[in-house]
Short mmCIF file of the C-alpha atoms (twelve columns), coordinates in Angstrom:
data_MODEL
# 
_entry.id   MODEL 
# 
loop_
_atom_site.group_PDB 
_atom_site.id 
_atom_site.type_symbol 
_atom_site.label_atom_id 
_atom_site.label_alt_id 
_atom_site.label_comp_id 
_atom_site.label_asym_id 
_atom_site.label_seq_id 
_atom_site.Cartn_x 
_atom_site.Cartn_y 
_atom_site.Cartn_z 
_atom_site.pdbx_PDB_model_num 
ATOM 1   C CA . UNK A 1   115.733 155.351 147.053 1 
ATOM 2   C CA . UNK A 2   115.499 157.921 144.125 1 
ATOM 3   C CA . UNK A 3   113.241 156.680 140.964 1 
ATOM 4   C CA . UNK A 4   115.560 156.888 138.760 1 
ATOM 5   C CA . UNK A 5   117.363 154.476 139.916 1 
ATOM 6   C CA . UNK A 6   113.855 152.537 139.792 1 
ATOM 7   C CA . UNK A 7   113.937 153.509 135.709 1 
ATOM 8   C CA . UNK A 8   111.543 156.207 136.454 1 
ATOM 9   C CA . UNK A 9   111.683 159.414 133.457 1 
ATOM 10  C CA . UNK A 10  110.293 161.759 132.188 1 
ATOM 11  C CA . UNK A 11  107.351 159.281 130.678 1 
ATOM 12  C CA . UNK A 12  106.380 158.392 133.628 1 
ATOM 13  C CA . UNK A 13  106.042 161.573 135.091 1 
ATOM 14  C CA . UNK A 14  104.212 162.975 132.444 1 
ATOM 15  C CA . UNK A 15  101.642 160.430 132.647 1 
ATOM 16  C CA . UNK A 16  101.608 160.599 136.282 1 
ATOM 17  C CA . UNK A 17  100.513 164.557 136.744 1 
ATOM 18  C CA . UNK A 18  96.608  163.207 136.612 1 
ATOM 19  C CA . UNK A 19  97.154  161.495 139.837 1 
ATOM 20  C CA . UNK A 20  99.567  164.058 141.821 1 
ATOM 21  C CA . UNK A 21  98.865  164.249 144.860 1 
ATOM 22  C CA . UNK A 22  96.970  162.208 146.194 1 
ATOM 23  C CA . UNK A 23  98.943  159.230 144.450 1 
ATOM 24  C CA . UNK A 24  102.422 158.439 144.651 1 
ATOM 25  C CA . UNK A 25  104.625 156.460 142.078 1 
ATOM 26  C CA . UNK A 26  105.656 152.672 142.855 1 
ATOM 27  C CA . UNK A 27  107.411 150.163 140.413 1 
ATOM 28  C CA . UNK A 28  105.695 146.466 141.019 1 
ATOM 29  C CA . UNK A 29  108.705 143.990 141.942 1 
ATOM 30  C CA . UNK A 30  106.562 141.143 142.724 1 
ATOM 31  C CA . UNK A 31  103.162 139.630 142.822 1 
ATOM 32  C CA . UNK A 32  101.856 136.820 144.777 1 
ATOM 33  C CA . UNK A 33  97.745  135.831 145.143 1 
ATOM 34  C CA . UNK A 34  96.813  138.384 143.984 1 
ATOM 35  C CA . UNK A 35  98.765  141.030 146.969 1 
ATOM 36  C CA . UNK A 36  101.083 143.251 144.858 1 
ATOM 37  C CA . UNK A 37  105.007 144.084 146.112 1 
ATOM 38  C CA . UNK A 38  106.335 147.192 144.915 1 
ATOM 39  C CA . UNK A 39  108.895 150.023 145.416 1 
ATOM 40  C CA . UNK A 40  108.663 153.763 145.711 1 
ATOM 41  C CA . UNK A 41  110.805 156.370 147.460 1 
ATOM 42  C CA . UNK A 42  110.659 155.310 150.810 1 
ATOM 43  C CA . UNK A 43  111.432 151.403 150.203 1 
ATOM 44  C CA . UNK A 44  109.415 148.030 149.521 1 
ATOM 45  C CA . UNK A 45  105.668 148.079 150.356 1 
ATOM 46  C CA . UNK A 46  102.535 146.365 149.082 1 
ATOM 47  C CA . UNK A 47  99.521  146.242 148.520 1 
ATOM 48  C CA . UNK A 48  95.924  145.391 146.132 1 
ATOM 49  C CA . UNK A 49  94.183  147.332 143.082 1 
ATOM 50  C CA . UNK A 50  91.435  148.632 143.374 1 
ATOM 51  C CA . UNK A 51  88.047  146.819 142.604 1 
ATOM 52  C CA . UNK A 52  87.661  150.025 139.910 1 
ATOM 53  C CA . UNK A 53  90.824  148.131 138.161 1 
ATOM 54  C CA . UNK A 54  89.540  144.863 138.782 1 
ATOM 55  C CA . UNK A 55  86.016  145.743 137.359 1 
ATOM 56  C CA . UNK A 56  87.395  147.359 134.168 1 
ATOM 57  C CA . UNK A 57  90.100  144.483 133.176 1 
ATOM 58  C CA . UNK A 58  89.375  142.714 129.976 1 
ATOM 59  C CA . UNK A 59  92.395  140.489 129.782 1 
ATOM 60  C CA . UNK A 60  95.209  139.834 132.154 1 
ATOM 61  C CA . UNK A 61  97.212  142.618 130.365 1 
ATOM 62  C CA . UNK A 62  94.496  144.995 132.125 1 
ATOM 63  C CA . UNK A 63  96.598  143.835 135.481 1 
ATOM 64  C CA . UNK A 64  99.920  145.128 136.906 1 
ATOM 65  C CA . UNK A 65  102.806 143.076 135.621 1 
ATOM 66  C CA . UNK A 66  106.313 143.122 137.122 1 
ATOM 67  C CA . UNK A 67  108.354 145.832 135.779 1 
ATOM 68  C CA . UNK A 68  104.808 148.255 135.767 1 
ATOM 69  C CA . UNK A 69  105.141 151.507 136.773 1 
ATOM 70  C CA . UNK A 70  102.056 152.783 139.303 1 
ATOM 71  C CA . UNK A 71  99.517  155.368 141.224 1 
ATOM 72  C CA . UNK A 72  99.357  153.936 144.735 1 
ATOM 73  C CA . UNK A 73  97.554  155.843 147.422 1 
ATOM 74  C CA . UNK A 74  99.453  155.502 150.468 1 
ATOM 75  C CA . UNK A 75  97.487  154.063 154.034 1 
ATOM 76  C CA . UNK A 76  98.270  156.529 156.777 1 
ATOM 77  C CA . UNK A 77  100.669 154.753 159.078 1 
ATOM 78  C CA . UNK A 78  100.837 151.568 157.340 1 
ATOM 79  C CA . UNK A 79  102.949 150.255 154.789 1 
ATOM 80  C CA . UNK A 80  100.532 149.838 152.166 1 
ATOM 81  C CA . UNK A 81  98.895  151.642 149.574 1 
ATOM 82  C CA . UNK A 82  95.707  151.038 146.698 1 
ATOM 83  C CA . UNK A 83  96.895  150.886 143.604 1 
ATOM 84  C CA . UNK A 84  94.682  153.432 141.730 1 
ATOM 85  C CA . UNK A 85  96.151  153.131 138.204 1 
ATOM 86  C CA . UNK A 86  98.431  151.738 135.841 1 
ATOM 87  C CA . UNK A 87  100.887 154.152 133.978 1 
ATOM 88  C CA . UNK A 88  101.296 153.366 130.287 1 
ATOM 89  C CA . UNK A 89  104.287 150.882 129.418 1 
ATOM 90  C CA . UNK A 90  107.092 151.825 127.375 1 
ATOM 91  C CA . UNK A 91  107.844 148.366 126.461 1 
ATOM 92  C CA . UNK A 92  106.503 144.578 127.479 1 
ATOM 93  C CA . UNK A 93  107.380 141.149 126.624 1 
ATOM 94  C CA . UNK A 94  104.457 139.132 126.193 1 
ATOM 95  C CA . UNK A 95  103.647 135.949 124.587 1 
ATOM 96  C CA . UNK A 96  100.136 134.126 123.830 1 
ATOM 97  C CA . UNK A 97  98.885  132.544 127.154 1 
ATOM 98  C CA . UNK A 98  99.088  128.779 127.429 1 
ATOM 99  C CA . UNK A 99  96.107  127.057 126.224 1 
ATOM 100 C CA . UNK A 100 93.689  127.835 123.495 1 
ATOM 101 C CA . UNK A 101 92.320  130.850 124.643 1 
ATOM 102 C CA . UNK A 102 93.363  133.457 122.447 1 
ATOM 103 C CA . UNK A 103 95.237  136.258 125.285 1 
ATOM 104 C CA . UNK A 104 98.231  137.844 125.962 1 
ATOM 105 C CA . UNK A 105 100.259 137.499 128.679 1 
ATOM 106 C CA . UNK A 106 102.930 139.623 130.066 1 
ATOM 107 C CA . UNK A 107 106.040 138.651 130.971 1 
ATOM 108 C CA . UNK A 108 107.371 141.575 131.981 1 
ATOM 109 C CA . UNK A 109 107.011 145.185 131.655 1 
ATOM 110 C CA . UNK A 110 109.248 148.131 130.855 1 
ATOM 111 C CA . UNK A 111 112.536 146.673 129.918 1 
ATOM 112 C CA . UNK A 112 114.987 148.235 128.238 1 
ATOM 113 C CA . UNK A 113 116.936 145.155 127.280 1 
ATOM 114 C CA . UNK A 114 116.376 140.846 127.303 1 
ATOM 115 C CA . UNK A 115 118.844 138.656 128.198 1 
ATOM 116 C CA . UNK A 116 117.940 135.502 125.950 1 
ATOM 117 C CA . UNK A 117 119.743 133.051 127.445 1 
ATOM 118 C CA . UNK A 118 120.185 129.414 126.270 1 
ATOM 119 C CA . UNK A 119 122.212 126.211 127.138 1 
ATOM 120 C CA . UNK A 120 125.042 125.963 124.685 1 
ATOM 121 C CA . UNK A 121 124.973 121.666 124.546 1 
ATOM 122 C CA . UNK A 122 121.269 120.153 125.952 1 
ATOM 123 C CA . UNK A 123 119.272 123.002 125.485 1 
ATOM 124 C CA . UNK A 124 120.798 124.610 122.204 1 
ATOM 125 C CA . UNK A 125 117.874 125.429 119.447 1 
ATOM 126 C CA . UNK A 126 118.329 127.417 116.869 1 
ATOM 127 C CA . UNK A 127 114.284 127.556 115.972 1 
ATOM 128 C CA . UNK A 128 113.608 128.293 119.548 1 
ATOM 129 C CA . UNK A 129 116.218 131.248 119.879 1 
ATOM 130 C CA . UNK A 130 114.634 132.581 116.645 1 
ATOM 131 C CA . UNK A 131 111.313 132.354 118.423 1 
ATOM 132 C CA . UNK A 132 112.890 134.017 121.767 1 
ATOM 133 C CA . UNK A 133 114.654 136.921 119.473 1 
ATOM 134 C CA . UNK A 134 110.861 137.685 117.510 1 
ATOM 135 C CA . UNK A 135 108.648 138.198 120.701 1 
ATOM 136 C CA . UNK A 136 111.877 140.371 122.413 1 
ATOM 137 C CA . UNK A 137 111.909 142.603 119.132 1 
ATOM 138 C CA . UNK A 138 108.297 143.293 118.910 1 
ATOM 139 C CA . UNK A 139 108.739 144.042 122.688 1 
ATOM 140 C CA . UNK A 140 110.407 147.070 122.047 1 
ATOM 141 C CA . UNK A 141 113.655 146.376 124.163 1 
ATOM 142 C CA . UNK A 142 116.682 145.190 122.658 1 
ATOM 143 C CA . UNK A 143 117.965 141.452 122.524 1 
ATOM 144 C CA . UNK A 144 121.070 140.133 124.347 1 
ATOM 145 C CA . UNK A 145 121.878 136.511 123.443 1 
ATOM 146 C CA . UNK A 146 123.187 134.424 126.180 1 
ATOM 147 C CA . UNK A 147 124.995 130.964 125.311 1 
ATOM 148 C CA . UNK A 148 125.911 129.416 128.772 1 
ATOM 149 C CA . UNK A 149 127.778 126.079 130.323 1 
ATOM 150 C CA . UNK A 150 130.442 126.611 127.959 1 
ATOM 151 C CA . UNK A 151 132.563 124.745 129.932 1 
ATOM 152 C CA . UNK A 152 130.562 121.862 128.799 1 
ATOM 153 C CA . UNK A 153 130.948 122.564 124.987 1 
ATOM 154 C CA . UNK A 154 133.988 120.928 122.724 1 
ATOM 155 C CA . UNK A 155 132.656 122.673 120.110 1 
ATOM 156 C CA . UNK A 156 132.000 126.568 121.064 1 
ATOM 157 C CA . UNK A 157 133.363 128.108 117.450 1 
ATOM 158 C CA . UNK A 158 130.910 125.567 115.481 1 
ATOM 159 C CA . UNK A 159 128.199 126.905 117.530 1 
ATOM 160 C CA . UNK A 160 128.593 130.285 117.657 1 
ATOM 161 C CA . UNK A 161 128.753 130.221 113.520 1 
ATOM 162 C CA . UNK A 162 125.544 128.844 113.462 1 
ATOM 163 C CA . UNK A 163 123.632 131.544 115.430 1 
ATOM 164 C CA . UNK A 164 125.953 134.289 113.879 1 
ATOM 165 C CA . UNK A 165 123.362 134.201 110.938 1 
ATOM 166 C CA . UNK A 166 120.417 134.724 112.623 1 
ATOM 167 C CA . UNK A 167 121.068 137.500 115.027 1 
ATOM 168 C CA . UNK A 168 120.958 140.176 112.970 1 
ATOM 169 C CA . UNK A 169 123.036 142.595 114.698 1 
ATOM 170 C CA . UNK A 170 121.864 141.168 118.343 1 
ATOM 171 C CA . UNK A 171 125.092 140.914 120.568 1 
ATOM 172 C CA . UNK A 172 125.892 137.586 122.094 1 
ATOM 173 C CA . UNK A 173 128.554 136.564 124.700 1 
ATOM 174 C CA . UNK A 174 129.389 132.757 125.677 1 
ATOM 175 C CA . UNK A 175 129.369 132.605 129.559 1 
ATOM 176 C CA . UNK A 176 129.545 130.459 132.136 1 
ATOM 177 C CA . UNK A 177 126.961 131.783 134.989 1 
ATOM 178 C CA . UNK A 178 128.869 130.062 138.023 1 
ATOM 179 C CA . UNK A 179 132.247 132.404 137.173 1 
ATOM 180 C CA . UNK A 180 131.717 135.485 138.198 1 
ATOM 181 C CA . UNK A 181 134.457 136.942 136.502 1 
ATOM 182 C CA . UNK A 182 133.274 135.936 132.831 1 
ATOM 183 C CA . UNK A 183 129.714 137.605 133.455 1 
ATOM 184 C CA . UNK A 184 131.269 140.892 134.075 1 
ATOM 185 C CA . UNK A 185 131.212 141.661 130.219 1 
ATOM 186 C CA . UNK A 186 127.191 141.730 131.179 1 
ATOM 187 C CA . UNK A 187 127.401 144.730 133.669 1 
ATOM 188 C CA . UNK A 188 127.598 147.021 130.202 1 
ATOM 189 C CA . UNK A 189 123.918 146.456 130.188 1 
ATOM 190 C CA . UNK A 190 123.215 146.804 133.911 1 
ATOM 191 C CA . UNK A 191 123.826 150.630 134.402 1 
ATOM 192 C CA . UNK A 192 121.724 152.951 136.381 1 
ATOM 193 C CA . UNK A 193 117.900 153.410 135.755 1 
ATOM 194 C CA . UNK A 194 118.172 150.247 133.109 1 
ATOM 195 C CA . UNK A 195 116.066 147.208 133.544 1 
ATOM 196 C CA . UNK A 196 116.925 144.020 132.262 1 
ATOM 197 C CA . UNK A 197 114.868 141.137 131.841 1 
ATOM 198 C CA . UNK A 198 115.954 137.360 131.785 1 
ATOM 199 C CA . UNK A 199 114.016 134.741 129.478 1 
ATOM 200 C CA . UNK A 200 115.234 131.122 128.986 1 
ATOM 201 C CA . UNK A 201 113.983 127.511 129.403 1 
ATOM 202 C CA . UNK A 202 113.518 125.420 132.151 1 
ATOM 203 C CA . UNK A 203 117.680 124.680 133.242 1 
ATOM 204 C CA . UNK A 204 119.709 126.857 131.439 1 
ATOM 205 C CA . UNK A 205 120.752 128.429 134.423 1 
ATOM 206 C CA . UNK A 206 118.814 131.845 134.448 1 
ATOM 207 C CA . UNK A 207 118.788 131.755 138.457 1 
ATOM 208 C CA . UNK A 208 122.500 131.004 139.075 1 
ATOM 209 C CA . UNK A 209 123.032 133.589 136.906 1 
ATOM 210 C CA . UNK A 210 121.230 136.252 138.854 1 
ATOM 211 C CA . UNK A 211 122.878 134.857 141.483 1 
ATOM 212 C CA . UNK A 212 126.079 135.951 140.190 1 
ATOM 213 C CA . UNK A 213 125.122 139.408 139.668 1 
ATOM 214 C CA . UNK A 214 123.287 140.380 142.507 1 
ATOM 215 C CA . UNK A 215 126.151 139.101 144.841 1 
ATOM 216 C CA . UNK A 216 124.236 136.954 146.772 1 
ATOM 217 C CA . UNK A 217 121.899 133.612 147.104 1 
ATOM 218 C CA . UNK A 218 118.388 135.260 145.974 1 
ATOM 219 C CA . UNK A 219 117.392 132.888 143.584 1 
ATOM 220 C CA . UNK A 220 117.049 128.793 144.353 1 
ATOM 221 C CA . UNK A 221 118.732 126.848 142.320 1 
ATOM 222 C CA . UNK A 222 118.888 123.082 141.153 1 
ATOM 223 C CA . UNK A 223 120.718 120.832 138.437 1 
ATOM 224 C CA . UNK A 224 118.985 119.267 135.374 1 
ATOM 225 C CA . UNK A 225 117.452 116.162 135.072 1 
ATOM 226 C CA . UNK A 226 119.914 113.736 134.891 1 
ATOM 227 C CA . UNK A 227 117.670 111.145 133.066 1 
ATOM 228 C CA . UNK A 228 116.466 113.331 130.467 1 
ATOM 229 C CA . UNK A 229 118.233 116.819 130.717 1 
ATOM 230 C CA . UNK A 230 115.327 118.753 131.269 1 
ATOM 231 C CA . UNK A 231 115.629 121.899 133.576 1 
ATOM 232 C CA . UNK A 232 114.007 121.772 136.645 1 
ATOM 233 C CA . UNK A 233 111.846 124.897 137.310 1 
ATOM 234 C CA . UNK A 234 113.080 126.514 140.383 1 
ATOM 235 C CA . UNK A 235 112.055 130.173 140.022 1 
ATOM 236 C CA . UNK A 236 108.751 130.195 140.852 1 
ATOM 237 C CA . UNK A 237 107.544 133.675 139.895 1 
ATOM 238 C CA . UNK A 238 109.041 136.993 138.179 1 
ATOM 239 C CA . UNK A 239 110.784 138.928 140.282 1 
ATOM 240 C CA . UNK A 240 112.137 142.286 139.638 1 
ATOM 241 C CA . UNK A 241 115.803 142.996 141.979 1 
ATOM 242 C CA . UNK A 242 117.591 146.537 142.232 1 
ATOM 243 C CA . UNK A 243 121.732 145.624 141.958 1 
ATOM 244 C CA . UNK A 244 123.912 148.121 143.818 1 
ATOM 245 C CA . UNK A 245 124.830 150.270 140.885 1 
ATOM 246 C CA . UNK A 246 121.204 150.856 139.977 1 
ATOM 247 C CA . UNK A 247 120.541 148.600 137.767 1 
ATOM 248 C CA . UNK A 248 117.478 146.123 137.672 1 
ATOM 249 C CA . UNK A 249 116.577 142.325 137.010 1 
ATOM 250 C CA . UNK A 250 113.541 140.689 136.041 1 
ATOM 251 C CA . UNK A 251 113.670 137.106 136.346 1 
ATOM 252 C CA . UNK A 252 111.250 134.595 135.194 1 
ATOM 253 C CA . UNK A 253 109.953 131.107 135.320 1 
ATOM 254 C CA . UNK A 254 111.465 128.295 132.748 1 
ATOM 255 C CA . UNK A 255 108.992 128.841 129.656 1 
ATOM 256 C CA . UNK A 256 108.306 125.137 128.740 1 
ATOM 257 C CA . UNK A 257 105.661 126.503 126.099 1 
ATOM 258 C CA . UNK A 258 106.243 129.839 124.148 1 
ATOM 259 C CA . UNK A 259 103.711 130.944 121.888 1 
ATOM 260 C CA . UNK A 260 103.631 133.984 119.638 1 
ATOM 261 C CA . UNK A 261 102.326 137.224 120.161 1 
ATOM 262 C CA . UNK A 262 102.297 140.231 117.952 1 
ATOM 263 C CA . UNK A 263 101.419 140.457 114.455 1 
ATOM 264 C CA . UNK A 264 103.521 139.470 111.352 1 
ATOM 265 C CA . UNK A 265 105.661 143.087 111.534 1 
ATOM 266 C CA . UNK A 266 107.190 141.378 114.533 1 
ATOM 267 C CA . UNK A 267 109.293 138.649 112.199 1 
ATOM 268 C CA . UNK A 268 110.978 142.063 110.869 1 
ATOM 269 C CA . UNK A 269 113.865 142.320 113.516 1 
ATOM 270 C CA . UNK A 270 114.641 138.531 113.684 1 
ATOM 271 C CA . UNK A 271 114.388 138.145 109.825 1 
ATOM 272 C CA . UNK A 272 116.180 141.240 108.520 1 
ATOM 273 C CA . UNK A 273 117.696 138.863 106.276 1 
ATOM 274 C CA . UNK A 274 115.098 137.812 104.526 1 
ATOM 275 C CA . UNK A 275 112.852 141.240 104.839 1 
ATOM 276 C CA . UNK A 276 115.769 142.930 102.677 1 
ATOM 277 C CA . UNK A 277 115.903 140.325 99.740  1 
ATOM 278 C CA . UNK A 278 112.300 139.982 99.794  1 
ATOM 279 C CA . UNK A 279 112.145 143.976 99.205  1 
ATOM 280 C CA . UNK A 280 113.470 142.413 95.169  1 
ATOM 281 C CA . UNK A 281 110.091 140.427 94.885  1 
ATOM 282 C CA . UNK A 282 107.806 140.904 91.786  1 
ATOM 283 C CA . UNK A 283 104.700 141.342 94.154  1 
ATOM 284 C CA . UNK A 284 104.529 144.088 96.996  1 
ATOM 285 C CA . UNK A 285 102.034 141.049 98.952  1 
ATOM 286 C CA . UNK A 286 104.062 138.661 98.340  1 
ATOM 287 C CA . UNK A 287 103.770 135.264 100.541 1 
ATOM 288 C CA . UNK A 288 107.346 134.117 99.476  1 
ATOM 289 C CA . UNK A 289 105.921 130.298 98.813  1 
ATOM 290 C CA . UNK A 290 104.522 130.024 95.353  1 
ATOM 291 C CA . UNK A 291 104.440 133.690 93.545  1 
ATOM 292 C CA . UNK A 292 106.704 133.918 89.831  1 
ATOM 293 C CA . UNK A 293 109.532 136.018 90.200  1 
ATOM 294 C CA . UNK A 294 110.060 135.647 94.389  1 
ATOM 295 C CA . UNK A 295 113.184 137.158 95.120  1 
ATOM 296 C CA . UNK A 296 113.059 134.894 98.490  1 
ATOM 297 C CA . UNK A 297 112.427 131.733 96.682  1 
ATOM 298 C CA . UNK A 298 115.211 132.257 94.652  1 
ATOM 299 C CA . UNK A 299 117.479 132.919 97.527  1 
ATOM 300 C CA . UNK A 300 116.837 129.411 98.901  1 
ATOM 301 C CA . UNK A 301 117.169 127.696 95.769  1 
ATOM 302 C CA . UNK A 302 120.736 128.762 95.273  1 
ATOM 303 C CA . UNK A 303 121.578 128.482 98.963  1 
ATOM 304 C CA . UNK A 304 121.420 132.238 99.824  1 
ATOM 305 C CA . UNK A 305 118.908 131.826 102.628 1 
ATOM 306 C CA . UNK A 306 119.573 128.618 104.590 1 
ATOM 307 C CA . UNK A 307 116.267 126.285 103.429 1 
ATOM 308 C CA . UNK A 308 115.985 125.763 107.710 1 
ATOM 309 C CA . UNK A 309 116.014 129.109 108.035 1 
ATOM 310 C CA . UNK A 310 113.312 129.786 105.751 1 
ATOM 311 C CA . UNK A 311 110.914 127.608 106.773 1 
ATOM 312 C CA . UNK A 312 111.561 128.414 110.112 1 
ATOM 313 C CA . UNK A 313 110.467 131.930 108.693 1 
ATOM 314 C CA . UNK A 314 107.160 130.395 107.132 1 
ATOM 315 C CA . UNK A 315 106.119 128.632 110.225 1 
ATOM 316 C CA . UNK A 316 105.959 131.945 112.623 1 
ATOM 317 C CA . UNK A 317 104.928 133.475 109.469 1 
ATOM 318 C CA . UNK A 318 101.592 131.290 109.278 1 
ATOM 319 C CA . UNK A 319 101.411 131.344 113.287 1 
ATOM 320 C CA . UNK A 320 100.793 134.832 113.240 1 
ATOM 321 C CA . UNK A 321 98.060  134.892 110.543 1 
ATOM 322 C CA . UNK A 322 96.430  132.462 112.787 1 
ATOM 323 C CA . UNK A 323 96.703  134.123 115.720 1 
ATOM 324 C CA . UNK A 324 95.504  137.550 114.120 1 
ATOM 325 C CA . UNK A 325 92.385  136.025 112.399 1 
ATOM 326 C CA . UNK A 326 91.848  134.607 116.229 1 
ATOM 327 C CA . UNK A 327 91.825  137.778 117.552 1 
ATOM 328 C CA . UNK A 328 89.803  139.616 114.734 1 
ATOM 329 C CA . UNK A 329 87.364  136.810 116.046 1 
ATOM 330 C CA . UNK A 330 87.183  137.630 119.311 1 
ATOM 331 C CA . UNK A 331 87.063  141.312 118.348 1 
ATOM 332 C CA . UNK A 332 83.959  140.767 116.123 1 
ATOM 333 C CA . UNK A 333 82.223  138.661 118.977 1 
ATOM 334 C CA . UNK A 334 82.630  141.263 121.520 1 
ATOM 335 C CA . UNK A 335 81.670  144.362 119.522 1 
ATOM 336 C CA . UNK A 336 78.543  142.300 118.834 1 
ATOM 337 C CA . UNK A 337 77.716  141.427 122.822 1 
ATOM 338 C CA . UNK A 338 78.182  145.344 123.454 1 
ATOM 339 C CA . UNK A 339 75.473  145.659 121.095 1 
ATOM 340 C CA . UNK A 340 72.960  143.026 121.890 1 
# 
């Protein structure tokens, strides 16, 4: 298999020199306790980092993610390799870890684009998607939105007007994930080299939508709760899959809890909106709650800027001042251990 189908470029293979040649490239497609799937030139292997990588790790995000590209040193005769090094990431979806300890996690690494995909009737959230759209933005791939089952909606031209607003420029396409035909319109995004990552709750049909794509029965899949329309989680780990045109897919557990990551810049792709008529504000620093002469203020008063929308704005807003005073925290602790 060439690379570049595998997304490899010229970013890679800059940063890969340093370990040429007693390394060769891999892209990780799955990990599982700690063993580490991936796939280079000559097909799938796998194998473990080294304890060099394990040693130096701070935080998870020190550890190969699906998507990674990496240095393995191949065993002679074997199908393994030691993975010697990560290569740097052009882009990675991450999100704070469950729990209260303040980390990131990775989702997935070098994407180029995020299928955001949500159930059009049970699962249908207009906060959450917002939520979904500011963690794929600071990313650095770009945002597909995904409304599916609409076979089940009575109401698709309601719906779609309310997410209209906050997509700001984002396309979006109304599917149904068990007809083939209607996900064509996707393959646009699928072409060779590109890598496409698949985030969405527990149910919304994520897997049978892979399903579709790839052409065959990789992914298990299960219906909803039928006493309280939750999803049931039935992709167990992320995955990355290499489609017959050369395209990839990165699919991913049901995220029942999705906490921010980033800093407050990140609200700047989902909130455009607001960004631009805030730009009109008296004060440069301005918190757009209680300053004279906010631009933003006035906008909700006289219905410019939906009042949901807004405080939906205010919440992630005051989420990431948390989490950044969290991690100046943590900073400030550890600098001080290194010293002491």
């Amino acid at each position: 298999m060439e690379l570049e189908t595998l997304g490899w470029n010229t970013f890679f293979a800059n940063h890969f020199k340093q370990y040429h040649p007693r390394c060769i490239p891999a892209r990780i497609v799955r990990e599982h306790k700690h063993i580490y799937y991936f796939m280079t030139e000559h097909g799938q292997q796998q194998g473990k980092i080294t304890g060099r990588i394990r040693h130096e790790a701070r935080s998870n995000v020190d550890f190969p993610a699906v998507g990674d590209w990496v240095a393995v040193k191949p065993l002679k005769k074997e199908n393994r390799g030691t993975i010697e090094a990560i290569l740097p990431r052009q882009s990675q979806f991450s999100r704070h870890e469950a729990g209260l300890q303040t980390d990131e996690q990775i989702i997935a690494a070098n994407i180029d684009t995020i299928f955001i995909m949500t159930d059009i009737e049970r699962n249908f959230n207009l906060r959450r998607l917002e939520r979904y759209l500011v963690l794929a933005y600071h990313s650095g791939a770009k945002p597909v939105v995904l409304l599916n089952k609409i076979d089940l909606c009575d109401d698709l031209d309601e719906k779609l007007a309310l997410v209209s607003p906050i997509l700001q420029g984002a396309p979006i396409h109304a599917i149904m994930a068990l007809s083939i035909e209607q996900c064509q319109v996707l393959h646009q995004y699928m072409t060779n080299g590109q890598t496409i990552a698949f985030l969405g709750s527990s149910g919304v049909g994520k897997s049978t939508l892979v399903n579709a794509l790839i052409g065959e029965e990789k992914q298990a899949t299960a219906p909803i709760r039928q006493n309280d329309g939750e999803g049931r989680h039935t992709t167990r780990h992320r995955e990355l899959f290499v489609l017959d045109n050369g395209g990839m897919l990165i699919d991913t557990p049901g995220l029942r809890e999705l906490q921010l990551w980033g800093t407050k810049e990140s609200l700047l792709g989902t909130f455009a909106d607001i960004a631009a008529i805030g730009e009109n504000c008296k004060f440069r620093d301005c918190t757009h709650t209680h300053e004279p002469m906010c631009a933003v203020v006035a906008a909700v008063d006289n219905e410019t800027i939906d009042i949901k929308r807004y405080e939906s704005y205010q919440t992630l807003r005051e989420e990431f001042e948390i989490l950044q005073k969290q991690q100046a925290t943590i900073a400030q602790q550890s600098k001080q251990r290194r010293f002491t």
